[in-house]
C-alpha positions in Angstrom: 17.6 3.4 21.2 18.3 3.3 17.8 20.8 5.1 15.5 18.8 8.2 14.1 21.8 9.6 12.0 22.1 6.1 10.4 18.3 5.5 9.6 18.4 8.9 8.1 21.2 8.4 6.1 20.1 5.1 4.8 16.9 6.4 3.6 18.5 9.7 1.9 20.8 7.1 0.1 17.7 4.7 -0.7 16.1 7.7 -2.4 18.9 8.4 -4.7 17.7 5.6 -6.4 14.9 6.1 -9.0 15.5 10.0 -8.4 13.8 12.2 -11.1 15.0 15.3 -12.6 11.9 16.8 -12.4 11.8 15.7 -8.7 10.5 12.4 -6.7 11.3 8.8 -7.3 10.5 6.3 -10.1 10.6 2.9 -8.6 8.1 0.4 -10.5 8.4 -3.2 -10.2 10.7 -5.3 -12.1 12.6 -2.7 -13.6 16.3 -1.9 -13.2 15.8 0.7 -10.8 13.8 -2.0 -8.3 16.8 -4.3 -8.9 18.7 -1.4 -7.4 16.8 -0.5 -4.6 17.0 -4.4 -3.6 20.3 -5.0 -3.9 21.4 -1.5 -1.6 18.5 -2.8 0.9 20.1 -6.4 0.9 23.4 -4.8 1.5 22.0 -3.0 4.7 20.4 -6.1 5.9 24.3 -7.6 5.4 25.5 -4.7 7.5 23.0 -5.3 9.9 24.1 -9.0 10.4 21.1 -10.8 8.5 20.7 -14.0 6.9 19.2 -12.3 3.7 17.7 -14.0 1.0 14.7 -13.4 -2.0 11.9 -15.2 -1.9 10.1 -16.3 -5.1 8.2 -13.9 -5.6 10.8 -11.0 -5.2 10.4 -10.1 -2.0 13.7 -9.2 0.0 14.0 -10.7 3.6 16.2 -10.6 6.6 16.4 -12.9 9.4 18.0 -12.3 12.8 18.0 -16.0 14.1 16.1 -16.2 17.6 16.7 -19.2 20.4 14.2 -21.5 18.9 14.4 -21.4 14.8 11.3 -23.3 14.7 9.0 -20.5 16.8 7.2 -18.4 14.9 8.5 -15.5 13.5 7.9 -11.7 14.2 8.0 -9.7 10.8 8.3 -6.2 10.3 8.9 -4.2 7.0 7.4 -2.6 4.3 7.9 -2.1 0.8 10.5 -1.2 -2.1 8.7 0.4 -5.1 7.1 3.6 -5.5 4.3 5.3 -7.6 5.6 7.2 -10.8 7.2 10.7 -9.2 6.7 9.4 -5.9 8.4 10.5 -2.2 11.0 8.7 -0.7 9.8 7.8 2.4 6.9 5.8 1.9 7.6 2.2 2.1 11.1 2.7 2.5 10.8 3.8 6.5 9.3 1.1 7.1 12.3 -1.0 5.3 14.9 1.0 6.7 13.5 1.1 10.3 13.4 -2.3 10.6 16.6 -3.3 9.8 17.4 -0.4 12.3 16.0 -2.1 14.6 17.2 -5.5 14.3 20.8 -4.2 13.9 20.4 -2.1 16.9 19.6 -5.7 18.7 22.9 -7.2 17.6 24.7 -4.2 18.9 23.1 -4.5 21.7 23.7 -8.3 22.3 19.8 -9.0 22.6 18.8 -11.8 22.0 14.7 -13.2 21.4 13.1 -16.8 21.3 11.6 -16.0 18.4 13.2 -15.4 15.4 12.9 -12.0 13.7 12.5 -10.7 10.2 12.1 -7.9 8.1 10.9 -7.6 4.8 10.9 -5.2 1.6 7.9 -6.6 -0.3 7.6 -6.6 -3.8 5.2 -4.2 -5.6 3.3 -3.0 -2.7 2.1 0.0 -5.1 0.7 -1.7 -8.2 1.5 1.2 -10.2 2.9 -0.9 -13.1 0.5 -3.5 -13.9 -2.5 -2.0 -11.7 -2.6 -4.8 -9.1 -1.3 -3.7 -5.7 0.6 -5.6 -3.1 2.0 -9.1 -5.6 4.6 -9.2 -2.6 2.2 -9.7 0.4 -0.1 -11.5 -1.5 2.7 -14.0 -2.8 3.6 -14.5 1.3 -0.1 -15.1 2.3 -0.7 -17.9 -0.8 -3.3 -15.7 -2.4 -1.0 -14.6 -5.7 -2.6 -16.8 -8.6 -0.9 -18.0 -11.9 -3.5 -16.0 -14.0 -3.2 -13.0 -11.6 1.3 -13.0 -13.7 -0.6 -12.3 -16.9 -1.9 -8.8 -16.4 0.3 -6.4 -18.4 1.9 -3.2 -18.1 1.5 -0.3 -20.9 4.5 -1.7 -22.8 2.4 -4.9 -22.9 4.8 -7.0 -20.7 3.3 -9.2 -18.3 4.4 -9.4 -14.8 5.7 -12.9 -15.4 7.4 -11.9 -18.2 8.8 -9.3 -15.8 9.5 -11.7 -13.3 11.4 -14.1 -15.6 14.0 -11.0 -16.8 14.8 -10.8 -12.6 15.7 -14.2 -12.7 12.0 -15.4 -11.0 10.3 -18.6 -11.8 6.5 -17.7 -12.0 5.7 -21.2 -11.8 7.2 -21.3 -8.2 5.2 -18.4 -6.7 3.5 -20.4 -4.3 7.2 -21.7 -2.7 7.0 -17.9 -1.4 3.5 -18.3 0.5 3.5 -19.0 4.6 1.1 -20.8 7.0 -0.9 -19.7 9.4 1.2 -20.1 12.7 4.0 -19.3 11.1 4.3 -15.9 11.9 3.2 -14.7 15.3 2.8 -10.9 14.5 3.6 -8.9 11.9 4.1 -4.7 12.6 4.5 -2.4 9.8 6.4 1.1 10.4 4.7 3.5 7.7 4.7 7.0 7.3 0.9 8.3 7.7 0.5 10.5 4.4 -1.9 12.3 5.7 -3.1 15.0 8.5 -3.9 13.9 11.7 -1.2 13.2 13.4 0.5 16.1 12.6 -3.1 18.6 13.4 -2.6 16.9 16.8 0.8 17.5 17.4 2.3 13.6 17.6 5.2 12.3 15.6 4.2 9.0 15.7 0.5 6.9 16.4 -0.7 3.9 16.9 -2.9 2.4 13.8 -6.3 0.5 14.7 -7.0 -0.8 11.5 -6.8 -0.5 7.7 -9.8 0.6 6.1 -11.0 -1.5 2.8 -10.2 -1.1 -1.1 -12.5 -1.6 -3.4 -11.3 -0.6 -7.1 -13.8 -1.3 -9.4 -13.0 -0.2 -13.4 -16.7 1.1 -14.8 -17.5 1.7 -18.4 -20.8 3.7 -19.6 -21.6 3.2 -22.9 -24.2 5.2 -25.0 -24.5 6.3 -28.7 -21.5 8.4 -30.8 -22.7 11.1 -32.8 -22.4 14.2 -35.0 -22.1 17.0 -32.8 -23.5 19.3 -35.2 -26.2 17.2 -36.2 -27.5 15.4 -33.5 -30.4 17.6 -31.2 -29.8 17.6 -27.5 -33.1 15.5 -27.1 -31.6 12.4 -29.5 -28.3 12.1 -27.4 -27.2 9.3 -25.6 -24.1 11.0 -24.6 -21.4 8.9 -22.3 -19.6 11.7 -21.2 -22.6 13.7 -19.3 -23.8 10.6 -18.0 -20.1 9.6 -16.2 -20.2 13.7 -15.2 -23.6 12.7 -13.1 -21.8 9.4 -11.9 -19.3 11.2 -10.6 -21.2 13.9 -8.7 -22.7 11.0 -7.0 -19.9 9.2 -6.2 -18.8 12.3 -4.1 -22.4 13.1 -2.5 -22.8 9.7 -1.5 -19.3 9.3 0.5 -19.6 13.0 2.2 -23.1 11.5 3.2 -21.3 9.4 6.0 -18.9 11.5 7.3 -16.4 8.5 7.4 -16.2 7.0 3.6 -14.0 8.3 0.7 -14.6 8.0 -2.6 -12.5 8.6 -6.1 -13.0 8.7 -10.0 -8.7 8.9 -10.5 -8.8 8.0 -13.7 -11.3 8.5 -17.0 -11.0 7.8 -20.9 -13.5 9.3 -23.0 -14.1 7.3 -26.6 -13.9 7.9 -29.7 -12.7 11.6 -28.8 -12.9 13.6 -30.9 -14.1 17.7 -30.4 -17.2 17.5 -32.8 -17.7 13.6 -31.7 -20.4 13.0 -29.1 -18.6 11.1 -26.3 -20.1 7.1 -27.4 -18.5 5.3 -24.1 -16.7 7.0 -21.4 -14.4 4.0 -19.1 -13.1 5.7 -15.4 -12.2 3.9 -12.6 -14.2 4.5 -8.7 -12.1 3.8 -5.8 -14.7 3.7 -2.7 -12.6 3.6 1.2 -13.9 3.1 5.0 -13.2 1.8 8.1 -16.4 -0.3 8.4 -16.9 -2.4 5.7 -21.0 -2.2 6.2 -21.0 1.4 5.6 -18.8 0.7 2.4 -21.2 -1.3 1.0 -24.1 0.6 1.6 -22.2 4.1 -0.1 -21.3 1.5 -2.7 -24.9 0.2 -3.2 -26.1 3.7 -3.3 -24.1 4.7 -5.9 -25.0 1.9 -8.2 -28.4 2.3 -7.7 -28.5 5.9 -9.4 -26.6 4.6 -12.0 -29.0 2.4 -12.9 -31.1 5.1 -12.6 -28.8 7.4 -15.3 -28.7 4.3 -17.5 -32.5 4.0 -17.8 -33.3 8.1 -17.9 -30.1 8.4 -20.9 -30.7 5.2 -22.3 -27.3 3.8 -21.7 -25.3 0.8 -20.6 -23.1 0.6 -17.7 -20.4 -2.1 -17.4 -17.9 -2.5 -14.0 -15.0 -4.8 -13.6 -14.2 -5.6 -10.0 -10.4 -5.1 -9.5 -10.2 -5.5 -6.6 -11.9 -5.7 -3.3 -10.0 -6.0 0.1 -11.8 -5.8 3.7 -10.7 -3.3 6.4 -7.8 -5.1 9.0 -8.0 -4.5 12.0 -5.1 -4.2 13.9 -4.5 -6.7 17.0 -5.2 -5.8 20.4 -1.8 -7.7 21.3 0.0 -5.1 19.1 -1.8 -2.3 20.0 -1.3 -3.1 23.6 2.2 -3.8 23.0 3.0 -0.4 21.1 1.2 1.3 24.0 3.8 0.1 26.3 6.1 1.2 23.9 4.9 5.1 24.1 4.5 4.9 27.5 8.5 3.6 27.4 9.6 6.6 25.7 7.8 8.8 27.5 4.9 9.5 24.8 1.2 9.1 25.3 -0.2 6.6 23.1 -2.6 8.2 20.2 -4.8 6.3 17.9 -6.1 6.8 14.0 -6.9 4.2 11.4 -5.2 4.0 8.3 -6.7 5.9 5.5 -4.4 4.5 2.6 -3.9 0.5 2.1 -0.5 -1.4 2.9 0.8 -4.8 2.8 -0.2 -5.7 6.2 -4.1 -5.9 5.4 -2.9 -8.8 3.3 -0.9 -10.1 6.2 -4.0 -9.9 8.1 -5.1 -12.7 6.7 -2.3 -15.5 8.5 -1.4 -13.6 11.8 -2.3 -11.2 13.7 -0.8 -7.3 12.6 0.1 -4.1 13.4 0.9 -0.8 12.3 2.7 2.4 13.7 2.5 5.9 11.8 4.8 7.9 11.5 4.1 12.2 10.6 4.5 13.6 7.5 5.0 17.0 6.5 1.4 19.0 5.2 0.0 15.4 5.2 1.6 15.1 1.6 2.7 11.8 0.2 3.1 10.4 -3.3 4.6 13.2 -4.3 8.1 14.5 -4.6 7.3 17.0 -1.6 6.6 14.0 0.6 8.5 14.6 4.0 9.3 13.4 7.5 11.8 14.4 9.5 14.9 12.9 11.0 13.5 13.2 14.5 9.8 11.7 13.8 11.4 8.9 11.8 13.7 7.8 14.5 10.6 8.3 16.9 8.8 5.6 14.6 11.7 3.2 14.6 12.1 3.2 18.4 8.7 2.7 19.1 9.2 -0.1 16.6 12.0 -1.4 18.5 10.2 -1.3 22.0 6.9 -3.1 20.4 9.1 -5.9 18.5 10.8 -6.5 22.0 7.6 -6.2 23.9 5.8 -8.7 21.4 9.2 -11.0 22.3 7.9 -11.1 25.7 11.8 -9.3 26.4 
């Protein structure tokens, strides 16, 4: 069994960093308060008895060494940074308990034939430069030159960024693994949402990720006098993105399974007496089966084609970015069910609503994920909560899957 009282501690000392005075955590990538957060994780990993090292893309690993250095490695982590005002358990847990586990390993003189790792990956969040997971992407090969220009508000790009951490973008690719070179990779997360906590469980077993598709949209129509111009004559921006977004929500509540958000919206030139002349907003669009994803998707655009022609507007999107759902292996899932059944819990299953780094991971060895409850379901936010108890449930059934993946 783990050491509850020292996970706990760990991850109340982890969220001092980036702390907020009007509550939450501030951890964005690249900044000094990421730089903190890695170096206090690196020192656990120390304490834990890991070879630690940074990869070249930022991302923070420790490695217990197994029997055979050359077998394929089983990886477990999470991420380091946050979203602006965020809580301190999401990605961290996941950081935290892995390390847990591994040191609990040493202590208890286990040792596997396969070597073992966990991971803080860099920029899981994306809510700097608005492009999510640059850690997991950098370990899968997928991270592109061109993808280190996009910039944050301040104008800095994240190879800029990268160069003030000491970080050669030019090397990015010296961070990317093949396929076979990880045999499974499990990801302790808390759930930020309801269900596990409606059902009762502190922890579940994850089947799959669903997709992301981000996609930036931009309607553009005709600025006018607001005075001046009849109703009749408008091509108005602004009523046309309203419509849009009614649809958006119609269409997802149509399938009982999809979810679908406008987060973000910038009405041009804005002023009060100013008909709105473009209005840009983002859509985010969410499901377990990627089919019914593109068909919400499809319907969507469809009427806005149809609002284009009725208002006489254009309409613009921007693909940002547009990830599959990842399933989660039957290996894992069968191994974490052991796990429950270990510790006395019956195994419950839910898919993940919210993307992580292991439906990049997906994409060189097979993966898994294990929820953990939160409080009201309420994450990415300073109320964000889990208790001592459910976190240390999480980290053992980590602990018993890892071992059970070992074959120990």
């Amino acid at each position: 069994m783990i050491n509850k009282k020292r996970l706990y501690n760990r991850l109340m000392e982890l969220g001092e960093i980036g702390k907020q005075k009007a509550g939450g955590i501030t951890r964005l990538a690249f900044t000094p308060e990421d730089r903190a957060a890695k170096n206090l994780v690196a020192s656990f990993m120390k304490e834990a008895g890991l070879i630690v090292r940074e990869d070249a893309v930022g991302n923070i690993i420790g490695r217990l060494e197994g029997r055979n250095p050359e077998a394929p490695v089983i990886l477990t982590g999470s991420h380091i940074d946050s979203v602006y005002s965020g809580g301190i358990f999401d990605g961290a847990l996941g950081i935290l308990g892995g390390i847990e586990v591994l040191q609990t390993m040493q202590e208890q003189g286990i040792k596997s034939e396969y070597p073992m790792e966990v991971i803080a990956f860099n920029d899981e969040e994306g809510a700097r430069f608005s492009y999510s997971m640059l850690g997991s992407r950098g370990v899968i090969g997928s991270l592109k030159p061109e993808d280190l220009e996009l910039k944050d508000k301040e104008g800095i790009s994240i190879a800029a960024a990268m160069k003030a951490q000491d970080l050669e973008p030019t090397l990015i690719r010296c961070a990317a693994r093949t396929k076979g070179s990880i045999k499974a990779f499990v990801e302790l997360h808390i759930e930020q949402g309801k269900v596990l906590e409606t059902n009762n469980r502190s922890v579940g077993i994850v089947t799959g990720i669903v997709n992301e598709l981000w996609l930036k949209c931009t309607f553009k129509g005709e600025a006018g006098h607001a005075g001046a111009t009849p109703m009749t004559m408008r091509h108005d921006a602004l009523v046309a993105a309203a419509e849009f977004v009614q649809i958006v929500e119609r269409e997802a509540k149509k399938t009982g399974t999809a979810v679908a958000t406008v987060g973000k919206m910038s009405v041009f030139p804005g002023g009060i007496n100013i008909i709105p002349g473009s209005v840009e907003f983002t859509l985010d669009l969410r499901d377990i089966n990627q089919e019914v994803s593109d068909r919400v998707e499809d319907c969507i655009f469809q009427e806005a084609k149809r609002i284009c022609r009725e208002r006489s507007l254009e309409l613009h999107t921007e693909v940002l970015q547009r990830i599959p759902p990842a399933p989660c292996s039957e290996t894992f899932q069968g191994a974490a069910a052991d796990a429950f059944k270990h510790l006395g819990f019956e195994p419950f299953y839910l898919p993940s609503g919210a993307g992580h780094d292991a439906m990049q991971l997906v994409n060189i060895c097979p993966i898994g994920m294990i929820f953990v409850r939160s409080k009201d379901g309420i994450s990415h936010n300073p109320a964000e909560w889990s208790s001592p108890e459910d976190c240390a449930d999480g980290a053992n059934v980590l602990y018993h899957t890892l071992l059970n993946l070992a074959g120990l």
